[in-house]
N, C-alpha and C positions, 0 to 999 in steps of 0.2 A: 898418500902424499897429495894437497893443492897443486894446482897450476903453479900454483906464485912459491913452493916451496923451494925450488931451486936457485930463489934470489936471494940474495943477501939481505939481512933485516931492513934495511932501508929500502932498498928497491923495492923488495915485498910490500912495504906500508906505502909507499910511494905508486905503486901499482892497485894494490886495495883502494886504496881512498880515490884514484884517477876510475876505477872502475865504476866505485858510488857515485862520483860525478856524472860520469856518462848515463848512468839511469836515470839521476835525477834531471839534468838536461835534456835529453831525450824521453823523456817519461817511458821508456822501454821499458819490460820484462823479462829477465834474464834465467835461464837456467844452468846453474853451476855448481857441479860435483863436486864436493871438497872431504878431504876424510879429516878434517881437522876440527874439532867440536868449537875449537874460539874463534876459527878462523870464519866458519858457516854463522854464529852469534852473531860478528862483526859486519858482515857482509849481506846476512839473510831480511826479511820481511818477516818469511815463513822460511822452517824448516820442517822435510819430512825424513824420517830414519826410514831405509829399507835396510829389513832385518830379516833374518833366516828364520824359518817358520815355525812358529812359536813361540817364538823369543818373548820376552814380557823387559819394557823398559820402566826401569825402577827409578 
């Protein structure tokens, strides 16, 4: 589960998109753990998978 999973669709997107802002105002760098693959798309620059060892992403 995101941070933001516990909001309601609207608050969620209403929180995602206030987040993008704040990066892009702030020229910050953020680091944020999401276990959601559209959510991390959405949100990401870069994405990195940590995965159990071996694993091979296909």
């Amino acid at each position: 589960m995101s941070r933001f999973s516990a909001f309601d669709a609207n608050t969620r997107v209403q929180s995602q998109e206030e987040l993008l802002r704040i990066k892009e105002q702030n020229r910050k760098v953020f680091l944020f753990v999401v276990h959601s693959l559209d959510e991390a798309i959405y949100l990401a620059f870069k994405i990195i998978f940590c995965l159990p060892k071996k694993q091979i992403i296909k």
